[in-house]
Backbone as JSON Lines, residues from 0, in Angstrom:
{"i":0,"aa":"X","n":[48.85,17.71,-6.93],"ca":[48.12,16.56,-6.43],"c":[46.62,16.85,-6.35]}
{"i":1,"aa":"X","n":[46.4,17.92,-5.86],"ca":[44.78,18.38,-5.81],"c":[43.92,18.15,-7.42]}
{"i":2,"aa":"X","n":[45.13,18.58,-8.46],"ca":[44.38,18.79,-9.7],"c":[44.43,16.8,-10.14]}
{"i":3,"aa":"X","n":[45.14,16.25,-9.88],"ca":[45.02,14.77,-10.03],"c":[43.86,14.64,-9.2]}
{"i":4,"aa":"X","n":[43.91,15.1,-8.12],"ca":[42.42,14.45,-7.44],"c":[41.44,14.58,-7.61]}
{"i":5,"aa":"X","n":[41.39,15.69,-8.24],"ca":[40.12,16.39,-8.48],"c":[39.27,15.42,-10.23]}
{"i":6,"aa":"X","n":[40.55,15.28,-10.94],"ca":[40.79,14.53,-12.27],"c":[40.13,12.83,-12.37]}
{"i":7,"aa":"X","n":[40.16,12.72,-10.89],"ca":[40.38,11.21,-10.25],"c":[38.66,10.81,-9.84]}
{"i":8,"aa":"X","n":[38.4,12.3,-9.16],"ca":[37.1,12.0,-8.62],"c":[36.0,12.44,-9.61]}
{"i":9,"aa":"X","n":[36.22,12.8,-11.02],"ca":[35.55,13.2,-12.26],"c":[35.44,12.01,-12.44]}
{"i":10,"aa":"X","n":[36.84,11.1,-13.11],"ca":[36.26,9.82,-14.0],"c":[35.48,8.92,-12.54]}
{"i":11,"aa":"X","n":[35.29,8.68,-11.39],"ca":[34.56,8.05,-10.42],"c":[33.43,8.54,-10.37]}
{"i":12,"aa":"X","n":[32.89,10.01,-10.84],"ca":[31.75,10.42,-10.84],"c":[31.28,11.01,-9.04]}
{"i":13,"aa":"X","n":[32.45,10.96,-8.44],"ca":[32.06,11.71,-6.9],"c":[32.64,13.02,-6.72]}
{"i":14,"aa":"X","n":[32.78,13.68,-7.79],"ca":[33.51,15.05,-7.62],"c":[32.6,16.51,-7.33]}
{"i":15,"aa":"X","n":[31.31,15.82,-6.9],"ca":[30.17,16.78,-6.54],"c":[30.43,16.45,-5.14]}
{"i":16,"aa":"X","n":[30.63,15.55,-4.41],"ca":[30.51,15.0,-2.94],"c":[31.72,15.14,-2.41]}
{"i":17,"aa":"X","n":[32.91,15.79,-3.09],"ca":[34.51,15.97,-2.45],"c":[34.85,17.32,-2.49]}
{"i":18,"aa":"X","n":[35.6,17.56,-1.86],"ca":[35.95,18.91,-1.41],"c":[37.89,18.76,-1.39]}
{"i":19,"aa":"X","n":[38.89,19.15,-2.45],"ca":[40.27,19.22,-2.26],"c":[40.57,20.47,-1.63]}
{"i":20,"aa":"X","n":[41.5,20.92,-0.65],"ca":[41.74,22.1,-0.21],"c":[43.29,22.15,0.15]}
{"i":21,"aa":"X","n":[44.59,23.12,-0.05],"ca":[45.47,23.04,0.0],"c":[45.64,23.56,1.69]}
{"i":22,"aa":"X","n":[46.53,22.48,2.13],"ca":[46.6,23.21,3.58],"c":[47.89,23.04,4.39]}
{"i":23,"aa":"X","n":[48.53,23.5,5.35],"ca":[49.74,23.56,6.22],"c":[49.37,22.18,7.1]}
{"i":24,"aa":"X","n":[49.72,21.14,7.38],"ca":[49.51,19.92,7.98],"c":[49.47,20.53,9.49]}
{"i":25,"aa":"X","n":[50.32,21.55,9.53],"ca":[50.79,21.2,11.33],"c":[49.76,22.46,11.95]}
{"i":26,"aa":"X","n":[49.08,23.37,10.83],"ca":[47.65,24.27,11.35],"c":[46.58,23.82,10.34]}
{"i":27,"aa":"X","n":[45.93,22.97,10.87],"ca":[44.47,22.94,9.68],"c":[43.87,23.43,9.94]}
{"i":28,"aa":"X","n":[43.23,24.01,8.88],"ca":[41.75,24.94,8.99],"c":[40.92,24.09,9.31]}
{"i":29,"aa":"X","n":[40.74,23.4,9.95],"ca":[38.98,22.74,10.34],"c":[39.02,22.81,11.79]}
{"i":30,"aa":"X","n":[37.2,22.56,12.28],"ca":[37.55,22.7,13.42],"c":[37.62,21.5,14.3]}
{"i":31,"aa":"X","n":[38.31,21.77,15.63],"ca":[38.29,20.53,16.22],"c":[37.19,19.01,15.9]}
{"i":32,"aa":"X","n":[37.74,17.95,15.89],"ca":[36.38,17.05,15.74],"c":[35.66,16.77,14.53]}
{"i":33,"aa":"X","n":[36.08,17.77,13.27],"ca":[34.94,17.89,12.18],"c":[35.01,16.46,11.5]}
{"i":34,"aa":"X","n":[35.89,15.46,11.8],"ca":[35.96,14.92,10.61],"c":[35.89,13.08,11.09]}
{"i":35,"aa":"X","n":[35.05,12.05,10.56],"ca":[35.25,11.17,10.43],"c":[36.56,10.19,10.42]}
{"i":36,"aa":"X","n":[36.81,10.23,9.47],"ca":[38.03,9.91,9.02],"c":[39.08,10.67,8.45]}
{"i":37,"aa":"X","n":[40.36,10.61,8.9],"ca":[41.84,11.57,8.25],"c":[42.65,10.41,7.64]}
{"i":38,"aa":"X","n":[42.83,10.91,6.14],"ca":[43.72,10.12,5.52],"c":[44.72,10.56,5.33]}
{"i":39,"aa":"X","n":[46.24,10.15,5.43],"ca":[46.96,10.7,4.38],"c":[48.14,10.14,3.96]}
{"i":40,"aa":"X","n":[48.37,10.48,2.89],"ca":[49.59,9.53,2.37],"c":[50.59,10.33,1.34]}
{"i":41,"aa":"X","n":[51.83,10.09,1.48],"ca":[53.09,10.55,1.61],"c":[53.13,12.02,2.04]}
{"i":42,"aa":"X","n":[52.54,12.58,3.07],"ca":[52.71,13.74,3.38],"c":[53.53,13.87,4.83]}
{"i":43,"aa":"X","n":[53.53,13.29,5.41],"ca":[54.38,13.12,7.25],"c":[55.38,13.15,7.21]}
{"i":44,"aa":"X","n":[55.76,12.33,6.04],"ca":[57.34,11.69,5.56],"c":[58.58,13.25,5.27]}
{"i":45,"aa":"X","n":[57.72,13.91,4.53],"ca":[58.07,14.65,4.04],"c":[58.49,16.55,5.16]}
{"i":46,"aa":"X","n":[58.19,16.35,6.06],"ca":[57.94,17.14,7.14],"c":[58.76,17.24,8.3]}
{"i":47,"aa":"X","n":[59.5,18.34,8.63],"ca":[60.14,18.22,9.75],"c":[59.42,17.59,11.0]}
{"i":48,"aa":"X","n":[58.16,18.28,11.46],"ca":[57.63,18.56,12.82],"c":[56.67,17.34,12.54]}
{"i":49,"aa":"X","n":[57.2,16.12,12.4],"ca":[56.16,15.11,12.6],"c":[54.93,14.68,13.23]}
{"i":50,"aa":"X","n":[55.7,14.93,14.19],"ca":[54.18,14.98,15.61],"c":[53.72,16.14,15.74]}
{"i":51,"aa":"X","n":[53.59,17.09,15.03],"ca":[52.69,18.31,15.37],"c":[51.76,18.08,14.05]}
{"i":52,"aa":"X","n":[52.26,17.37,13.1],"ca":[51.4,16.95,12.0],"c":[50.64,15.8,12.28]}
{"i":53,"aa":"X","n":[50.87,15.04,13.1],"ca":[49.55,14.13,13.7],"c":[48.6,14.59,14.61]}
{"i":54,"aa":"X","n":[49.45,15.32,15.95],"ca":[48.55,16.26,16.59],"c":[47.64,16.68,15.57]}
{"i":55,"aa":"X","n":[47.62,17.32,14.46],"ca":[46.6,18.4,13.85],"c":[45.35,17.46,13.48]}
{"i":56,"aa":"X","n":[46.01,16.34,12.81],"ca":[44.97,15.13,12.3],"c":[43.84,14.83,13.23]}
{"i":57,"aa":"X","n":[44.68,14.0,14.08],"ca":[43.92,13.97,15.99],"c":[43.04,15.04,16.05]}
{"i":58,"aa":"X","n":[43.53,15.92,16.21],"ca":[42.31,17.1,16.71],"c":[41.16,17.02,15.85]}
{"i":59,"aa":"X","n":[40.97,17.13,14.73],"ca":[40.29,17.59,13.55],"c":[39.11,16.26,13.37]}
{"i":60,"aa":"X","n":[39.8,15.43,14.42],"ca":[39.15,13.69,14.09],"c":[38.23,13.77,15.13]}
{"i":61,"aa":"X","n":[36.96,13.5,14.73],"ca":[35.71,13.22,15.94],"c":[36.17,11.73,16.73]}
{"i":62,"aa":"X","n":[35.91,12.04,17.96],"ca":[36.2,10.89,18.87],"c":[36.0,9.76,18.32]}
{"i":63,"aa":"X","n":[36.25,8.36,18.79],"ca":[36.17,7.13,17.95],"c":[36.23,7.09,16.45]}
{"i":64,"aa":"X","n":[37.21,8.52,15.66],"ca":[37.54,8.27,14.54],"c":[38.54,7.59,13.78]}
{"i":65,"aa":"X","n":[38.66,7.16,12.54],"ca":[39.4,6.64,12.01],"c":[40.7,7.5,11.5]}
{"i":66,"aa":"X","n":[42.13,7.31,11.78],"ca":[43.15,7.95,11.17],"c":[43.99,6.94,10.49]}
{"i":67,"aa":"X","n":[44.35,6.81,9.44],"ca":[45.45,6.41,8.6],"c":[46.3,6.91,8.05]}
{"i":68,"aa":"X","n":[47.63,6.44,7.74],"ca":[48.43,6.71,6.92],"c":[49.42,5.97,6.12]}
{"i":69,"aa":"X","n":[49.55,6.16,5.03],"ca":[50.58,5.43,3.9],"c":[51.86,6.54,3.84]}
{"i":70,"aa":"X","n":[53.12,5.78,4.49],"ca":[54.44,6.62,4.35],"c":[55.09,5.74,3.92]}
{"i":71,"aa":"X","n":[56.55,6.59,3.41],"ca":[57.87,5.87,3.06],"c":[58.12,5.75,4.76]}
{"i":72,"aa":"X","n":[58.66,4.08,4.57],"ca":[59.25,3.54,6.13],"c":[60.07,2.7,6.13]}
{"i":73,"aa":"X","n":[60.93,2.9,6.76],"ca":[62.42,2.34,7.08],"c":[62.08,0.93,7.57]}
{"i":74,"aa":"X","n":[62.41,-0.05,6.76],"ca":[62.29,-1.49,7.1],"c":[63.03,-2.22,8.76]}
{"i":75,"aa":"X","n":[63.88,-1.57,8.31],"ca":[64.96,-1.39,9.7],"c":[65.79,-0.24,9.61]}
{"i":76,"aa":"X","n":[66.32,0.31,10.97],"ca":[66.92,1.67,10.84],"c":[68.27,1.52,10.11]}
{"i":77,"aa":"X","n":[68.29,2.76,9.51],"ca":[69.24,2.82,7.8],"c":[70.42,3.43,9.01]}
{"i":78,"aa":"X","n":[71.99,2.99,8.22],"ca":[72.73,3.79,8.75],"c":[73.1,5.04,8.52]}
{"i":79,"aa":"X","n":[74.35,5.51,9.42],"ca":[73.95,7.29,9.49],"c":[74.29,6.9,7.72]}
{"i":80,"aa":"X","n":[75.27,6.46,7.02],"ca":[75.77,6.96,5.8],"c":[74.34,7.04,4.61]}
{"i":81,"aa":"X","n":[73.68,5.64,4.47],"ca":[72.32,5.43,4.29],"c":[71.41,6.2,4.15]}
{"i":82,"aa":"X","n":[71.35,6.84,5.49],"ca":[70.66,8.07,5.84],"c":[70.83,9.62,4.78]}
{"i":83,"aa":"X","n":[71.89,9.8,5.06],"ca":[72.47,10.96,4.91],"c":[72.15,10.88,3.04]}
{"i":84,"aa":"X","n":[72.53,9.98,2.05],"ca":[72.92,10.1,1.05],"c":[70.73,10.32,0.34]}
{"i":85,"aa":"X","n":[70.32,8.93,1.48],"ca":[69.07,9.16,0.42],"c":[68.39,10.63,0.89]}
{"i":86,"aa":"X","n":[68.41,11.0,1.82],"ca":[68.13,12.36,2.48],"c":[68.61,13.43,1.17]}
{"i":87,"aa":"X","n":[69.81,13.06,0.83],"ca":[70.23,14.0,-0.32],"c":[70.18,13.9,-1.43]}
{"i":88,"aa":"X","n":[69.58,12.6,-1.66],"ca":[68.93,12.33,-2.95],"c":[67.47,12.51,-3.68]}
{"i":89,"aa":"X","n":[66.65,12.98,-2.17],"ca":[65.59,13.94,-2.16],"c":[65.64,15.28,-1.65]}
{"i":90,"aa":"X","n":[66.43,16.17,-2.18],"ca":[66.49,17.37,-1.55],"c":[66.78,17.75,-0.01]}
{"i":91,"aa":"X","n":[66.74,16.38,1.01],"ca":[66.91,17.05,1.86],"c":[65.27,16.66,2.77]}
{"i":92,"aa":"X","n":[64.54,16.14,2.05],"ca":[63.01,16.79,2.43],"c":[62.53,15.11,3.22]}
{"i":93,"aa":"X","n":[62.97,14.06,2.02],"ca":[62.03,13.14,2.7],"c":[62.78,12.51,4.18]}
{"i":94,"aa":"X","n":[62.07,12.45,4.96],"ca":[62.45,11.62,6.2],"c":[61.79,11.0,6.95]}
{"i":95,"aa":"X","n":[61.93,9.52,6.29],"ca":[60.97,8.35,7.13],"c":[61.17,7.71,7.8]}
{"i":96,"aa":"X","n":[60.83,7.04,8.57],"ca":[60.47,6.58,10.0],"c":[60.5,4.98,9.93]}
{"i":97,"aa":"X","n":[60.83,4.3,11.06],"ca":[60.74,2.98,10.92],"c":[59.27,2.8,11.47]}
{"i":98,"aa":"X","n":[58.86,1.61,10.97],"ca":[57.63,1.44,11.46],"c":[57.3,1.74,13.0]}
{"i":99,"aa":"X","n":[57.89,1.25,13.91],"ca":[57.92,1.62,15.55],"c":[58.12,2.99,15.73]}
{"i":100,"aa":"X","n":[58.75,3.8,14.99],"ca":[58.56,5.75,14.86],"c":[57.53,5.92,14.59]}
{"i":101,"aa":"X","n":[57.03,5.55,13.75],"ca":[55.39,6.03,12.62],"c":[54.29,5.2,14.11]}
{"i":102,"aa":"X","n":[54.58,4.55,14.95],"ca":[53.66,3.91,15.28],"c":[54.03,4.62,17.19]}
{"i":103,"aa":"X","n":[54.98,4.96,17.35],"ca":[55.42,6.05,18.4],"c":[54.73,7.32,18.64]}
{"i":104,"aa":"X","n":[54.38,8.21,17.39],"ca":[53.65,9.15,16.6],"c":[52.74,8.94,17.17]}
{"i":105,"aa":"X","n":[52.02,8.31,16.6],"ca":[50.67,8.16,16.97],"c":[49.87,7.85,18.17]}
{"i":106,"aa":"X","n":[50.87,6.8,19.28],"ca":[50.61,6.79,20.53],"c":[50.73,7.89,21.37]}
{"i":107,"aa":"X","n":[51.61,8.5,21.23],"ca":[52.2,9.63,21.79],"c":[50.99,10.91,21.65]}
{"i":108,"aa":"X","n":[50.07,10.63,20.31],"ca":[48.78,11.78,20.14],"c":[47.93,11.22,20.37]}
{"i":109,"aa":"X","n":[48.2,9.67,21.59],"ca":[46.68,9.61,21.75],"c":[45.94,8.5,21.45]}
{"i":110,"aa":"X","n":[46.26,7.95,20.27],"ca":[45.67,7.3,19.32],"c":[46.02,5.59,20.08]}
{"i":111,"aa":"X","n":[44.84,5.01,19.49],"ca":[44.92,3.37,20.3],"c":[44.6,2.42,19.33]}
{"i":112,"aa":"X","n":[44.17,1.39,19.06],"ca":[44.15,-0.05,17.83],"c":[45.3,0.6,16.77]}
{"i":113,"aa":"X","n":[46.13,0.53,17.01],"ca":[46.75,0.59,16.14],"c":[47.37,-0.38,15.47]}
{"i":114,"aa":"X","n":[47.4,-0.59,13.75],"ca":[47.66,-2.1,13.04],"c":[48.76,-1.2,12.22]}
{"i":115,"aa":"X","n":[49.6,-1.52,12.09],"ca":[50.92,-1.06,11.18],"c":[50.95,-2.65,10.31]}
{"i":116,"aa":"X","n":[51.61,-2.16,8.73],"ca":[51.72,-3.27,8.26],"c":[53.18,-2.44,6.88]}
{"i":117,"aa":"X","n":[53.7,-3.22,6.89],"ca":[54.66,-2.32,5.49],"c":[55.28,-3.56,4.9]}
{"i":118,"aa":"X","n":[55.44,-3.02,3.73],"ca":[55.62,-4.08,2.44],"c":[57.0,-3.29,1.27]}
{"i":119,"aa":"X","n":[57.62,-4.03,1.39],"ca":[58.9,-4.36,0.39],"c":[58.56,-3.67,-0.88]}
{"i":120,"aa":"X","n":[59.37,-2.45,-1.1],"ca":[58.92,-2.17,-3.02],"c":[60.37,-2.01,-3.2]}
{"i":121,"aa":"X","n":[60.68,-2.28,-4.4],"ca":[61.72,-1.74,-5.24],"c":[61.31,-0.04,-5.59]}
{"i":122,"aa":"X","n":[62.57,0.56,-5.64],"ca":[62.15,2.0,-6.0],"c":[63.65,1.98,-6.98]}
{"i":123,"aa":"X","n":[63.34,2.75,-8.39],"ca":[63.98,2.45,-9.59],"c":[65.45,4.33,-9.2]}
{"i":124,"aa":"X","n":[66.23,3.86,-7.78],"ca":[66.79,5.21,-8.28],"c":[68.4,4.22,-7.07]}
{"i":125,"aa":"X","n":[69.92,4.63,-7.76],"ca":[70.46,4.0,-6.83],"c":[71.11,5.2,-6.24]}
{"i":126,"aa":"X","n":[72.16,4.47,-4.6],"ca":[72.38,5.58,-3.87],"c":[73.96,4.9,-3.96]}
{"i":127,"aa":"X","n":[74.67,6.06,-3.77],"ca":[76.16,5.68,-3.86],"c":[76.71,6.2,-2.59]}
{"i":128,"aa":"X","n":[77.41,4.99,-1.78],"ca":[77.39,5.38,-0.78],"c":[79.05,5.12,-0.67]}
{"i":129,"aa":"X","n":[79.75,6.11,0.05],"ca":[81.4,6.31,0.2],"c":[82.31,7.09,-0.61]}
C-alpha cells in the first residue's frame, strides 16, 4: 500500500510534501499531539485490539483535531453463522463493526461530533452458509 501511495502522490505531483511510513497501529511512533488530522481506512477492521488502535490515533491528534475513518461495517449485526463463515473467508483477520461499534470506539477515546454515514456495496465473493 505504501508503494501505491507513494505511486499516487507522484502522478498528483505532492510526493515532495508526503511522508509514507510503515507502522504498528496500536504503538505509533509519533509524538503525542503531532498531528492535524488522522486518516485511515481499512486498517481497524482488520485488527484484534480495536480500541487500542484508536487510542493511538487520539493521542497522536492535536486537540480540536480531525480523525476519520473508512471501514468494512456491518449494516446490521450478522449472525453468529454469517459471522463465522465471512471471518473465514478472510483468513480469520477481517472483523467489522456495526456502525454503533465503530461509533462506540470512538466515544469511548474521547472523541465528540461525531457523523457516521455507510453505504451499501456489492462485494463480488459468495459465502456458503450450512
Amino acid at each position: 500500500m505504501i508503494n501505491r501511495s507513494l505511486e499516487r502522490a507522484r502522478r498528483q505531483g505532492v510526493d515532495e510534501h508526503v511522508e509514507f511510513r510503515l507502522a504498528d497501529i496500536g504503538d505509533l511512533p509519533f509524538e503525542d499531539g503531532e498531528f492535524d488530522m488522522v486518516l485511515g481506512e481499512s486498517v481497524l477492521a482488520f485488527i484484534q485490539d480495536k480500541q487500542k488502535g484508536v487510542y493511538e490515533c487520539v493521542r497522536v491528534l492535536k486537540s480540536g483535531g480531525y480523525f476519520g475513518i473508512n471501514e468494512a461495517t456491518w449494516i446490521s449485526e450478522p449472525s453468529p453463522e454469517l459471522l463465522a463463515s465471512s471471518s473465514q473467508s478472510f483468513g480469520g483477520i477481517l472483523q467489522p463493526l456495526t456502525a454503533d461499534g465503530w461509533e462506540q470506539l470512538l466515544v469511548k477515546a474521547g472523541l465528540g461530533d461525531i457523523v457516521t454515514r455507510t453505504h451499501d456495496i456489492t462485494v463480488g465473493m459468495r459465502l456458503s452458509i450450512g
